[in-house]
matplotlib code that plots the C-alpha trace (Angstrom):
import matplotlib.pyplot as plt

x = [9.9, 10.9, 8.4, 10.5, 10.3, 7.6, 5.3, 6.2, 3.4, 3.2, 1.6, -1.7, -1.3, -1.8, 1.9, 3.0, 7.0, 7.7, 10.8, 11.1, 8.7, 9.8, 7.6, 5.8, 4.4, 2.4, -0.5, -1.8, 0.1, -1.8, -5.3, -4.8, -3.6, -6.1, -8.8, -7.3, -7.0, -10.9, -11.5, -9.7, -11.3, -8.7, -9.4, -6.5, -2.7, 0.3, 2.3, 6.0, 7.0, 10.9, 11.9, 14.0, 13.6, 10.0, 9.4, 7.5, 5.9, 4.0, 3.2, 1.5, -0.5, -1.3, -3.0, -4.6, -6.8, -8.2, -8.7, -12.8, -11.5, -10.0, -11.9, -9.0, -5.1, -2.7, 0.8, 2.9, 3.2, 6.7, 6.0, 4.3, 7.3, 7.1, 7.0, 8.3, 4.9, 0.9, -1.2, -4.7, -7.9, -10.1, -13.6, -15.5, -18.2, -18.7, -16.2]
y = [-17.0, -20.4, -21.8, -20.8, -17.0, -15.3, -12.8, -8.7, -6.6, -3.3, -0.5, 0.6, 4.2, 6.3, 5.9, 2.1, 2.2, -1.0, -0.8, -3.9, -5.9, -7.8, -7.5, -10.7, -9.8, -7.0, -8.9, -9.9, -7.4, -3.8, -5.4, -6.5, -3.6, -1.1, -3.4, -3.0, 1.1, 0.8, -1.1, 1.9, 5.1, 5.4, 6.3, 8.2, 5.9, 6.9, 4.0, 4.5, 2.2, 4.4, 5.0, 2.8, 0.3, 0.7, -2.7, -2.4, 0.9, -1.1, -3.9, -1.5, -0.2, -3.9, -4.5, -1.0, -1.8, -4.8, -3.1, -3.1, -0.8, 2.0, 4.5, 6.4, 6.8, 9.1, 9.6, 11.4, 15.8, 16.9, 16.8, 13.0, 11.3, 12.3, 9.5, 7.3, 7.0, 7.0, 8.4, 5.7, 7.0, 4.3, 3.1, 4.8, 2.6, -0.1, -3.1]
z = [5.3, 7.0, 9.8, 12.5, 11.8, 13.2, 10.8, 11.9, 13.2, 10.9, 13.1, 10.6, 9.6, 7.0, 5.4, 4.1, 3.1, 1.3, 0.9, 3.3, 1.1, -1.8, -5.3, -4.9, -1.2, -2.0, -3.7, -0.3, 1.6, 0.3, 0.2, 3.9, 4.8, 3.4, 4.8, 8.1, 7.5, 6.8, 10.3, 11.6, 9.9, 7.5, 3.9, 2.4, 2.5, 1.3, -0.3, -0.6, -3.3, -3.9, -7.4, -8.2, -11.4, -11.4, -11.1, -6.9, -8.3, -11.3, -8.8, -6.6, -9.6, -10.5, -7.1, -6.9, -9.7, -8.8, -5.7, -4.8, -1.7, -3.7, -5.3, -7.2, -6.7, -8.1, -8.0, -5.0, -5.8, -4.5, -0.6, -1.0, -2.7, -5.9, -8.3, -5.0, -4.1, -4.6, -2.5, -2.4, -1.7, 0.0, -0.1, 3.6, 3.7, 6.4, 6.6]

ax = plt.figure().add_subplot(projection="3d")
ax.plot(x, y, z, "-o")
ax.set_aspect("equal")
plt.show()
């Protein structure tokens, strides 16, 4: 991102699609965001990663178990995405 472009606002719900987020922004991006879900009463997300080479969907896994805010995830069943995504169940205690 160059200085003069401002950073865009992401509305926190229950669904992320990253398919506008390159590989190498969802290190900070996911933890961010499922601290901000927390703040907000949210403990189940639904990360759309798409199918593709695999390559966003084994980034995602990366960061999800590191995670100290996620107690389990698993992938999407046919009406979640499939393999496009995985669902993330969060930690409910205080933030």
């Amino acid at each position: 991102m160059s200085d003069s472009e401002e950073p865009i606002e992401h509305p926190i719900t229950s669904e992320l699609d990253l398919h506008t987020f390159r590989p190498n922004e969802i290190g900070e991006l996911l933890p961010e965001y499922f601290h901000e879900c927390r703040k907000q009463g949210i403990f189940e997300v639904r990360v759309i990663h798409g199918k593709g080479t695999g390559a966003l969907c084994r980034g995602v896994i990366a960061v999800l178990e590191k995670s100290e805010d996620v107690i389990s995830f698993r992938g999407g069943d046919e009406t979640e995405g499939s393999w496009g995504a995985t669902v993330v169940k969060l930690r409910s205690n205080s933030v």
